[in-house]
C-alpha positions in Angstrom: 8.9 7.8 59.2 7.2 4.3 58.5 3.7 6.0 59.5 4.2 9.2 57.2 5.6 7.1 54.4 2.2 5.0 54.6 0.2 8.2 54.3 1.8 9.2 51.3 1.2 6.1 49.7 -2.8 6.2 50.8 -2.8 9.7 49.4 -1.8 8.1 45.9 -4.4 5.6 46.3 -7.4 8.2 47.9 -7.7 6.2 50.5 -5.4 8.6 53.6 -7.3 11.4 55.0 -10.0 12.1 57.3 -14.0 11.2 56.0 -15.0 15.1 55.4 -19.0 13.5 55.4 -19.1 10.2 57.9 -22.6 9.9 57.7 -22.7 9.1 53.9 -21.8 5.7 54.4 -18.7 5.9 52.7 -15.9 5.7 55.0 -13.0 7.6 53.3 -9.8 5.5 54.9 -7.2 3.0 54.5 -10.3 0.6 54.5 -12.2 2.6 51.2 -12.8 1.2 48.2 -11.0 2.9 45.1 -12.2 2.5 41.8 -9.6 2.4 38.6 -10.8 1.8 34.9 -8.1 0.8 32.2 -7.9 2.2 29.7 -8.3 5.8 30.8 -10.7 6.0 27.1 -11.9 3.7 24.7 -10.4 5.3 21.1 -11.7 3.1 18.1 -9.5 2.0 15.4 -10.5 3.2 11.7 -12.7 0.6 10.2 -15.2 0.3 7.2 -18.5 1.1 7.2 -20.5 -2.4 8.5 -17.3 -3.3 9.9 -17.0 -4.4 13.9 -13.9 -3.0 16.2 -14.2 -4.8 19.8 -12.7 -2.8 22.8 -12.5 -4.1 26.8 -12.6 -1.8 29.6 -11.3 -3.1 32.7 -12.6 -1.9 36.2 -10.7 -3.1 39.2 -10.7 -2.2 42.8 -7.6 -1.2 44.2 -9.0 -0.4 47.8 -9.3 -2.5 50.6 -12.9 -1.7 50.9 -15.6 -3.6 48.8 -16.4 -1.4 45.7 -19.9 -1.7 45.1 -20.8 -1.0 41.7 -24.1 0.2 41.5 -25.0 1.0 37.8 -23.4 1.1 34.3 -24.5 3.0 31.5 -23.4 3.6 27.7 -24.5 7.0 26.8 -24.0 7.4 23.2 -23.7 11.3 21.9 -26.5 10.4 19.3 -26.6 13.6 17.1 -26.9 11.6 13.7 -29.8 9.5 15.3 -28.4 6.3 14.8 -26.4 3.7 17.6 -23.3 2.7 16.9 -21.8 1.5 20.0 -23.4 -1.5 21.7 -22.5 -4.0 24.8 -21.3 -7.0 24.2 -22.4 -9.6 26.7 -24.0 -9.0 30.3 -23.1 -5.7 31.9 -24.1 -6.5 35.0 -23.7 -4.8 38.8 -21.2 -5.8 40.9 -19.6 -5.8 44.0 -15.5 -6.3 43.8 -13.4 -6.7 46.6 -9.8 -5.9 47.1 -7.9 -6.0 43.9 -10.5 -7.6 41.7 -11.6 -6.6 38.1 -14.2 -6.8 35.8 -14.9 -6.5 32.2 -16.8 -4.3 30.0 -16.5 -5.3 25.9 -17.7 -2.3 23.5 -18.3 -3.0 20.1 -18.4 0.1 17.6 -19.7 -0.7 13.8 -20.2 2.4 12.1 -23.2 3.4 9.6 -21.5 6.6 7.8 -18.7 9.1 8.5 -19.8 10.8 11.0 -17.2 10.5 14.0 -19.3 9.2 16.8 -18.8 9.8 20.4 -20.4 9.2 24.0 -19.0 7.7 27.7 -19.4 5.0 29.7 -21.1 6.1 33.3 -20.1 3.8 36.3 -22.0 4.9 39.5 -19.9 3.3 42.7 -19.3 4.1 46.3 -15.9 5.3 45.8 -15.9 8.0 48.1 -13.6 10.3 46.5 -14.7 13.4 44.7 -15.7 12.8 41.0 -15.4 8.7 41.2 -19.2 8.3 42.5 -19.9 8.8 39.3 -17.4 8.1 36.7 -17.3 8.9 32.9 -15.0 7.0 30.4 -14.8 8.4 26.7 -15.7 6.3 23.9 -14.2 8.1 21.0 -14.2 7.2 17.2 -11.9 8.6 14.1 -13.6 10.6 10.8 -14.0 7.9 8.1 -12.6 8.7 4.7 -12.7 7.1 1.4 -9.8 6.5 -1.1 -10.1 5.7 -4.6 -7.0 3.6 -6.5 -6.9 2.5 -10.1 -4.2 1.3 -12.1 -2.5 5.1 -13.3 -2.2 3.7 -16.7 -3.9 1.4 -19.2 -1.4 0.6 -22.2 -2.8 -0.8 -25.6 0.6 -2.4 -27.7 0.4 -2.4 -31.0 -3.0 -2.5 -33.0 -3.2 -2.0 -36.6 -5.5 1.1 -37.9 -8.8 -0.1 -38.8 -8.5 -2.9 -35.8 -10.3 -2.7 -32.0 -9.2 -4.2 -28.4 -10.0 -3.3 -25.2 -9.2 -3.7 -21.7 -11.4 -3.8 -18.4 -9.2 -2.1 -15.7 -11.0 -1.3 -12.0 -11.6 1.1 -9.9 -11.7 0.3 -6.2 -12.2 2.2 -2.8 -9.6 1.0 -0.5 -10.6 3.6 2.0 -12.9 3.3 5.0 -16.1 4.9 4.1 -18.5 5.8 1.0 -16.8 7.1 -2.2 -19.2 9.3 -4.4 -18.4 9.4 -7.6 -19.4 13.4 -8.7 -18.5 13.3 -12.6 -16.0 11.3 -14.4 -14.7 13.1 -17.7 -12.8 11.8 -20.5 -10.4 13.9 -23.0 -7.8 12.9 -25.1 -7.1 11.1 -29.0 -10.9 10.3 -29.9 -9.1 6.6 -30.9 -9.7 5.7 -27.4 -13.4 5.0 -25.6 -14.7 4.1 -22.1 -17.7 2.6 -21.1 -19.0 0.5 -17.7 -19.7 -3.5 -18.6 -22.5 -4.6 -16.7 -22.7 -7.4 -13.6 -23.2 -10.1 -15.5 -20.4 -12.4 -16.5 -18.3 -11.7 -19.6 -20.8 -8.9 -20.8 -20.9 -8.1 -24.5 -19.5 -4.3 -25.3 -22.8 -3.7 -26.9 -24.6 -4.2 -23.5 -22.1 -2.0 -21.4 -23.6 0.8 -19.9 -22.3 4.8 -20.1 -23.2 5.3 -16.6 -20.6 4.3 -13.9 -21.5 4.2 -9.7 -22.4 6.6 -8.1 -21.5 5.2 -4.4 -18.9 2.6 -4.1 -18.6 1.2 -0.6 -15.5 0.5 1.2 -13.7 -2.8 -0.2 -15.6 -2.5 -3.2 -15.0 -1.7 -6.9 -16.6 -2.0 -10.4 -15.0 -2.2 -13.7 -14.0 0.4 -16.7 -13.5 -0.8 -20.3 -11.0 1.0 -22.2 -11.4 0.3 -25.6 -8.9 1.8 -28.2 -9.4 1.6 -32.4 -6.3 3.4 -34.0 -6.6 5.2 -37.3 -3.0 5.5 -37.7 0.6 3.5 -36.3 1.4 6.6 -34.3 1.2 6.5 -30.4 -2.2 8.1 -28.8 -2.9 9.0 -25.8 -6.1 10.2 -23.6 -7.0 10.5 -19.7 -9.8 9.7 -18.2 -10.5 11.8 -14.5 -12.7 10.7 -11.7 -14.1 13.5 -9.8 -14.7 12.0 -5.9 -15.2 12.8 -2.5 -11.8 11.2 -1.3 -10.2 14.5 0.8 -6.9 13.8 -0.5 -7.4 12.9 -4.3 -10.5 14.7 -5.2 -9.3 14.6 -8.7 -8.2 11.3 -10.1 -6.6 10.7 -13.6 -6.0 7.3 -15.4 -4.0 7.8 -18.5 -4.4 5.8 -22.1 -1.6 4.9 -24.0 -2.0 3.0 -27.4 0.5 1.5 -29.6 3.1 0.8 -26.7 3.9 -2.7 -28.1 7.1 -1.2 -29.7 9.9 -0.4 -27.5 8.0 3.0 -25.8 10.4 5.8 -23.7 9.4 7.8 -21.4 11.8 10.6 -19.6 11.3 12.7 -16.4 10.2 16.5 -17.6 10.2 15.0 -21.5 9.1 18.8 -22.5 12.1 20.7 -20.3 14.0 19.8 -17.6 14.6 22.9 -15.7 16.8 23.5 -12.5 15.0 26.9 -11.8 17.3 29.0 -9.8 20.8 27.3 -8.4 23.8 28.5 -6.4 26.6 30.1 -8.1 29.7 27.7 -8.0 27.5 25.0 -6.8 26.6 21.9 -8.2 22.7 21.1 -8.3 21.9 17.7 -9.6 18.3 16.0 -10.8 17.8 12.2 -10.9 16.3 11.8 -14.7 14.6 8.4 -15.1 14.0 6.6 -18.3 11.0 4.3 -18.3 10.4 1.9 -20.9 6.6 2.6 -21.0 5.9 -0.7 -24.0 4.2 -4.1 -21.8 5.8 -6.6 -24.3 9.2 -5.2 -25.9 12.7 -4.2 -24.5 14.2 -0.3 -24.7 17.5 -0.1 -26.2 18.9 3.2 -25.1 22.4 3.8 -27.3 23.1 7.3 -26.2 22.2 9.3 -23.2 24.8 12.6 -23.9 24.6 16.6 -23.5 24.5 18.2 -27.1 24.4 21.6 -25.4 26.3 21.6 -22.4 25.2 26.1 -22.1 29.1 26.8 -21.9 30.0 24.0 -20.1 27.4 24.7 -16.8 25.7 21.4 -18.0 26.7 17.9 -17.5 26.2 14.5 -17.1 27.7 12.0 -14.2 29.4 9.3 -16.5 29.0 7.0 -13.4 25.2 7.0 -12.7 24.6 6.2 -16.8 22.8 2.8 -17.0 23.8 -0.4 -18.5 26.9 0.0 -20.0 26.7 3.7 -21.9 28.2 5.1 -23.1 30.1 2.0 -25.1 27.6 0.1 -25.0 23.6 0.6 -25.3 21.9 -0.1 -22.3 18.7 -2.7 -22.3 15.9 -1.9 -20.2 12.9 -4.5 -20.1 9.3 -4.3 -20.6 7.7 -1.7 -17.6 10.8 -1.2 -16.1 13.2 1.7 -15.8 16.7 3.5 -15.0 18.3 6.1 -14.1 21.0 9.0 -14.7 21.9 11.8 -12.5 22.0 15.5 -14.7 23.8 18.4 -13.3 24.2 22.7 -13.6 27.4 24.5 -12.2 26.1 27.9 -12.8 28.9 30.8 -13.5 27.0 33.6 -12.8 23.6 34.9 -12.9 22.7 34.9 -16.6 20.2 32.0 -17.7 21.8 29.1 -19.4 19.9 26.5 -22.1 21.2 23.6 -22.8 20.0 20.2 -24.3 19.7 16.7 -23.2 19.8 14.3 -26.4 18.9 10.7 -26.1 18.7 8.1 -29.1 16.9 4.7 -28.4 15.0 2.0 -30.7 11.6 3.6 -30.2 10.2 4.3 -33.1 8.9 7.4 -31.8 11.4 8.5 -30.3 14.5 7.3 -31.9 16.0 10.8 -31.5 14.9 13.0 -28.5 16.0 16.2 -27.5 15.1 18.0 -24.0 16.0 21.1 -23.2 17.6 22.0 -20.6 17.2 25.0 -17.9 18.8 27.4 -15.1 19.9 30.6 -13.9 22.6 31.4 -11.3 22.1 32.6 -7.8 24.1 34.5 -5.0 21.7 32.8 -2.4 22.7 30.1 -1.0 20.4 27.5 -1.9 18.3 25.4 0.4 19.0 21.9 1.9 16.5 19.1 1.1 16.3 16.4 4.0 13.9 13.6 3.1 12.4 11.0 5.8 9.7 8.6 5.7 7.9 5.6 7.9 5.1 3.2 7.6 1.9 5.0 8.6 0.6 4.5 11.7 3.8 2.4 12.8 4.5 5.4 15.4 8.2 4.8 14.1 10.5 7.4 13.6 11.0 8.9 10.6 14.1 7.1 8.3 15.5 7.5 5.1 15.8 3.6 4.3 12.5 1.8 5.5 11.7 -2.0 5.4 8.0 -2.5 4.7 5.4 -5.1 3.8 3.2 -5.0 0.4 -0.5 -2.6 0.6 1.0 -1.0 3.3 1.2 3.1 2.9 4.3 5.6 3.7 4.3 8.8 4.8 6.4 11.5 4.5 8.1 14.3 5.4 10.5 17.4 4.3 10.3 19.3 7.4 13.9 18.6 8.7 14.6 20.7 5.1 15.9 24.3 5.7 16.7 27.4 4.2 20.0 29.2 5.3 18.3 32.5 4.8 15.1 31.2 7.0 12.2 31.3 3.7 9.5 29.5 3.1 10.4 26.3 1.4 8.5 24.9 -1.6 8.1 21.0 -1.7 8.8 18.7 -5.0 8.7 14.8 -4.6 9.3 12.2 -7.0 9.1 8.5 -6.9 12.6 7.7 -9.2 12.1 4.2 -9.1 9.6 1.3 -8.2 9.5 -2.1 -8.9 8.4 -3.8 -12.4 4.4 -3.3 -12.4 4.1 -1.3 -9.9 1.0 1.7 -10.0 2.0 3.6 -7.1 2.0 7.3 -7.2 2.5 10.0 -4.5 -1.0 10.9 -3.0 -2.8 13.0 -2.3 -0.1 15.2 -4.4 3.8 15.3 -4.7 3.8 19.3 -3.6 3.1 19.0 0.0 5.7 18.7 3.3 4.3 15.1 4.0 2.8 13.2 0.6 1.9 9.1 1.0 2.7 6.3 -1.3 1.0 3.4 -1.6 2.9 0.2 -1.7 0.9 -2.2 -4.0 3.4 -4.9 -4.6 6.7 -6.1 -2.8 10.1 -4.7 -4.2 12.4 -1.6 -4.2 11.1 2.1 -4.1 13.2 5.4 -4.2 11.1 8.5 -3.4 13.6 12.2 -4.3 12.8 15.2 -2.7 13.8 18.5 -4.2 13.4 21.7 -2.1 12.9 25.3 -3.5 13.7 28.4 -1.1 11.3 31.7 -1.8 12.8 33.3 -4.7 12.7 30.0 -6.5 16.3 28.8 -5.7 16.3 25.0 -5.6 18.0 22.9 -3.2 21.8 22.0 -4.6 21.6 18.4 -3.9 18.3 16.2 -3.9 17.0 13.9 -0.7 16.1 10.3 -1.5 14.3 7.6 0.5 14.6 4.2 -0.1 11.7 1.6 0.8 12.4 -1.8 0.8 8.8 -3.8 0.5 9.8 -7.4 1.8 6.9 -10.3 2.5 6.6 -10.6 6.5 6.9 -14.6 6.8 9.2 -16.8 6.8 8.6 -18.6 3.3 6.2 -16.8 1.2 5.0 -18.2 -2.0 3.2 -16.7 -5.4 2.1 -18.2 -8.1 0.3 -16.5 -11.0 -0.5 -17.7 -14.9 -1.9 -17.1 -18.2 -3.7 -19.1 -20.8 -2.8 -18.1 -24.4 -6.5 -18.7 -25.4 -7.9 -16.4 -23.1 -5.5 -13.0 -23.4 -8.1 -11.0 -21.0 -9.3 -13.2 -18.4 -12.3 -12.2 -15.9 -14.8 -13.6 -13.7 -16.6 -16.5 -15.0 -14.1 -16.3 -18.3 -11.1 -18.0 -17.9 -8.6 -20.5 -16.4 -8.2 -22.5 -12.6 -5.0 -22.8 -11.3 -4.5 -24.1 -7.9 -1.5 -23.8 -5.4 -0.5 -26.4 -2.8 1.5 -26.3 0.1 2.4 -29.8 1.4 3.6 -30.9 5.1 5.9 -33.9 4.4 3.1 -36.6 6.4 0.6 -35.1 4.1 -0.9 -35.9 0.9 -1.0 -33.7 -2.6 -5.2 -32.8 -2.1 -6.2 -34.3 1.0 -9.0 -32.8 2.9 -9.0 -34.9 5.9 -5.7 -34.9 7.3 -4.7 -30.6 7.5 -1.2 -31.2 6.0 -2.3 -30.0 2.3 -2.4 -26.2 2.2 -5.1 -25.0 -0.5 -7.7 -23.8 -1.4 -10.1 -26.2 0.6 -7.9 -26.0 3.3 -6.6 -22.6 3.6 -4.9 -22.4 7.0 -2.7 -25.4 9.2 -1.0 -25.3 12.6 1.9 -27.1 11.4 3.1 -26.2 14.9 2.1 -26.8 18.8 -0.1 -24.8 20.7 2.7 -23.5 22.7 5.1 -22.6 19.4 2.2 -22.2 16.4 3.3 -23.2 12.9 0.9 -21.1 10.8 0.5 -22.0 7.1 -1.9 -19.9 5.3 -3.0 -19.4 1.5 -4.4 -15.6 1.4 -5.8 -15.5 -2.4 -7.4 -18.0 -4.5 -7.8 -16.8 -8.2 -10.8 -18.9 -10.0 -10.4 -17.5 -13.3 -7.0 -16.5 -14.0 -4.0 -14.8 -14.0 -3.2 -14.9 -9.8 -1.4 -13.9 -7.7 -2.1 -17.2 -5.4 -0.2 -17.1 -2.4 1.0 -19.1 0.6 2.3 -17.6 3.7 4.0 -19.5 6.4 5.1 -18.2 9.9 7.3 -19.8 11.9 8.5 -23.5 10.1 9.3 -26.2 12.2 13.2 -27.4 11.9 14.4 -30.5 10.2 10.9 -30.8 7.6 10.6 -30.5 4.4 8.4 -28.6 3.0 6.5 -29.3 -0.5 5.1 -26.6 -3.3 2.7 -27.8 -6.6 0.4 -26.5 -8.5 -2.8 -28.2 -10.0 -4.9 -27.4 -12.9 -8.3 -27.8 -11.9 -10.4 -26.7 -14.5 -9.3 -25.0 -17.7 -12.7 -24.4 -19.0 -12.2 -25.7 -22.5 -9.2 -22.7 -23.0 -6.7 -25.3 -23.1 -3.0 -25.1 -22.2 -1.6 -22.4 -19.4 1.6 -20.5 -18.7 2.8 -21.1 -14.8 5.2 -19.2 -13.2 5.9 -19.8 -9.2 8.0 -17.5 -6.9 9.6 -18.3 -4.0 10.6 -15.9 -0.9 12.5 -17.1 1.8 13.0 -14.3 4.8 11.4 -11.9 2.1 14.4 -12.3 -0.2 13.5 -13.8 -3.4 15.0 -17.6 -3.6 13.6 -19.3 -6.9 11.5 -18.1 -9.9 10.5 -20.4 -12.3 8.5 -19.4 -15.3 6.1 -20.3 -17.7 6.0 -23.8 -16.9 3.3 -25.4 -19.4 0.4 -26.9 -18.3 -1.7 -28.9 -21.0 -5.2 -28.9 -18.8 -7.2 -30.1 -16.4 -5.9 -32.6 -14.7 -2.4 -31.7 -14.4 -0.1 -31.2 -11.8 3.3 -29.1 -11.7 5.7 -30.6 -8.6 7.8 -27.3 -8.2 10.0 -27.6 -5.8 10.9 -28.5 -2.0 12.0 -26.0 0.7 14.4 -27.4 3.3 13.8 -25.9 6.8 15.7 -24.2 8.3 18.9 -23.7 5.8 16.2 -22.3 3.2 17.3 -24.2 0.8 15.2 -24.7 -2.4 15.1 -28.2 -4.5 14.2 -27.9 -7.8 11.6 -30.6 -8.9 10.1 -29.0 -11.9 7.9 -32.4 -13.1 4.6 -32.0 -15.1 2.5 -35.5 -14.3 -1.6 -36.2 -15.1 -2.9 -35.8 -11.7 -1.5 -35.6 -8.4 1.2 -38.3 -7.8 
């Protein structure tokens, strides 16, 4: 039994057996060498163009007998004519005996989007069949591009006969070329767009009415939006970027002027309509109201139904916001709330209704919606939404914790249809935090849209399902996304000077953050306890238990975010936060506000915190490690102290 078990195991390893060739010098026995390579294929991540990604293949010999390595070759599949993969170090012949290893580093740096492929040949004397000369794959993903802009560019009030403008940007976060084929403008002829020039603070009159053609990866250029009102009454315009980005070929950027008033903005403002709906069941839509002004709150006095079409149409008093319907409720500048609507069809006749909502825009002081829907015998369709961080491998979830610039995707396929249609697909994002530009991508009609989480807060994504004959789903699906900073203590600072109302490169104000071990000094350079912008990253730490404090963005000219990350504080320290104004370029005073997170909960905010100049330096606060808790210091003083 000993004996056979021992052949099984030399099976495994292709070493048991008798030599079918003896005289070709490799002996095929327990004494054989056996060649193993991990991993099984080298699969390169998704990178930029001109970007590196390093992989290591390890060899090893597993056999008793010396494996001797006779050749190694990296054969690249070169149909575009250009090398892409290329060794790192000496690739030299070996001999390994019994359980040793060796090392073979890769580097890919792509030169366009063409996925690239090819093998590694390692010539040997292992013995067995198809090891003499072994092939590993050396694999690579398609590149793609992605544009993002800000979806909106809002103008508050300017008086007729008056010009501003604005210089938004448009960047390729994506991983390869984006070609820009056309970009069209249409909309109130109050509005114009043109492309400033490289040079710093460019005159309108020396912009240019050509934009880029080619944008690389991590790269963007600017868009001046300028907007001269002949009239008080809102306007409004898009401008549409026609690209080679797969998902978004089509990308709008819509122009709002004279938002400084209070400015509403309702799901389906032009009809809310719950298309087909069960008979004797209760469908319900999420309705969100979005103050849409940059500057003033919406007060929202009445949210009722004028027309409840015989009583099929209603609102749930509990989900109205603030403190309707006694009171009006207050929602601030970019922000928004909700209110769930619902239809309790009768029977199969089509009902109209109305939605009436009264508010202090002056726009909109009184606005009536319609309201849709017909009855059903089908039973309607049930709407299961589910979503993860992409490329996490996670499952999918319903509430998701997340880190900001990271991306969701997700997915209506666990929705179903009792009567086994095809099922139509309508996502929403219902509510995002305060700033946020986020919208579904590359549309909100397919089974698995994406979202792009550009800043940290709370996100709730509704999915609504429709069945083949139109019927929608009775109750919606929501996911909730919670976008939390990753480390321990993380801390923002951003600013504005009221002398420079649109700041940009070389044209505006120099805030600085600091980050202060307690045996450092505010500014030192020499000692690594002073966390800025000269020294952007400290082990606070040992080797052995790292204490990593890190500043990620430093803003030269105005309005942030700067911010400090730091993993993993050391127990029993203090830790200290300032801000210094280094240069305010002859602009004068300048509006601070800090943030602190601590475990990616929001801890202190304090804001607009005057700075007179250069020269000055804010002591914010103290963070005491590990109870988190925050002392405020809130002193102004000339220089540091």
């Amino acid at each position: 039994m000993a004996l056979a078990g021992l052949c099984v195991m030399g099976l495994a390893l292709g070493a048991c057996g008798d030599d079918e060739n003896p005289e070709d010098g490799n002996i095929i026995g327990l004494e054989s060498p056996t060649l193993v390579v991990s991993p099984p294929s080298l699969d390169f991540d998704q990178i930029s163009i001109g970007s590196e990604n390093q992989k290591t293949l390890t060899i090893t010999n597993t056999g008793r007998g010396e494996l001797k390595i006779t050749s190694l070759q990296m054969i690249e599949n070169n149909e575009d004519n250009i090398v892409e993969f290329h060794k790192e170090g000496a690739w030299a012949v070996k001999t390994l005996g019994f359980n040793q290893s060796m090392e073979l580093v890769v580097s890919y740096r792509p030169e366009n989007q063409t996925p690239d492929s090819g093998v590694i040949r390692i010539i040997s004397n292992d013995p067995r069949p198809g090891f003499g000369q072994f092939d590993v794959p050396l694999r690579t993903p398609q590149l793609e591009p992605e544009i993002f802009s800000p979806e909106t560019v809002v103008f508050n009030r300017v008086a007729p006969g008056q010009t501003e403008w604005q210089v938004t940007r448009v960047h390729n976060i994506g991983h390869a070329s984006l070609t820009f084929e056309d970009v069209a403008f249409s909309g109130s002829a109050d509005f114009a767009i043109s492309f400033p020039t490289l040079v710093d603070d460019p005159p309108i009159a020396d912009d240019s009415q050509s934009w880029p053609t080619v944008l690389a990866p991590d790269n963007s250029f600017p868009m001046r939006v300028t907007f001269s009102p002949q009239d008080d009454e809102p306007a409004k315009a898009e401008v549409v970027f026609y690209t080679n980005d797969p998902n978004k070929p089509t990308y709008k950027v819509l122009l709002s002027g004279n938002s400084g008033s209070p400015c509403m903005a309702i799901t389906d403002e032009n009809g809310i309509d719950f298309s087909l709906s069960s008979i004797g069941q209760t469908s319900n839509r999420t309705i969100t109201i979005e103050n849409c002004s940059r500057t003033a709150e919406l007060r929202v006095s009445a949210i009722e139904i004028s027309n409840d079409g015989g009583g099929v149409f209603e609102l749930r008093p509990e989900s109205l916001p603030g403190g309707l319907p006694d009171e009006a409720a207050v929602i601030t500048a970019r922000d928004s709330a909700n209110f769930v609507l619902t239809y309790t069809p009768i029977d199969e006749s089509a009902s109209t209704g109305e939605l009436l909502l009264r508010s202090n825009d002056p726009a909109k002081t009184t606005l009536r919606v319609p309201i849709l829907g017909k009855g059903s015998f089908t039973v309607c369709p049930i709407a299961v939404a589910e979503g993860r961080v992409t490329t996490s491998g996670g499952s999918y979830r319903q509430e998701i914790s997340a880190r900001p610039l990271q991306h969701i995707e997700f997915s209506g396929l666990q929705s179903t249809d009792p009567d086994g249609t095809a099922l139509r697909y309508e996502w929403s994002v219902v509510s995002r935090p305060q700033g946020s530009q986020s919208n579904l991508s590359p549309n909100n009609s397919i089974v698995d849209p994406r979202l792009y989480l550009d800043i940290a807060g709370t996100y709730e994504v509704e999915l609504v399902v429709y069945d083949a004959t139109g019927l929608a789903s009775c109750q919606s699906s929501i996911v909730t996304i919670y976008v939390i900073p990753g480390d321990e203590i993380h801390i923002q600072l951003v600013w504005d000077a009221p002398a420079v109302p649109r700041p940009q490169q070389g044209h505006g104000t120099d805030l600085d953050l600091h980050y202060l071990h307690p045996l450092g000094r505010w500014n030192a350079t020499n000692n690594n306890y002073d966390v800025f912008w000269q020294n952007r990253q400290a082990n606070w730490g040992t080797q052995a238990s790292p204490s990593i404090a890190s500043l990620d963005i430093d803003d030269v000219y105005g309005v942030g975010p700067e911010n400090v990350n730091h993993k993993n504080p050391v127990s029993g320290l203090n830790y200290s936060v300032g801000v210094f104004y280094f240069h305010d370029n002859g602009f004068g005073p300048a509006d601070a506000t800090v943030r602190i997170y601590v475990h990616g909960q929001l801890a202190m905010e304090i804001r607009d915190r005057r700075l007179p100049g250069t020269g000055y330096f804010w002591n914010v606060a103290a963070i005491q490690w590990p109870s988190g808790n925050i002392v405020q210091r809130n002193s102004i003083s000339f220089n540091f102290p």
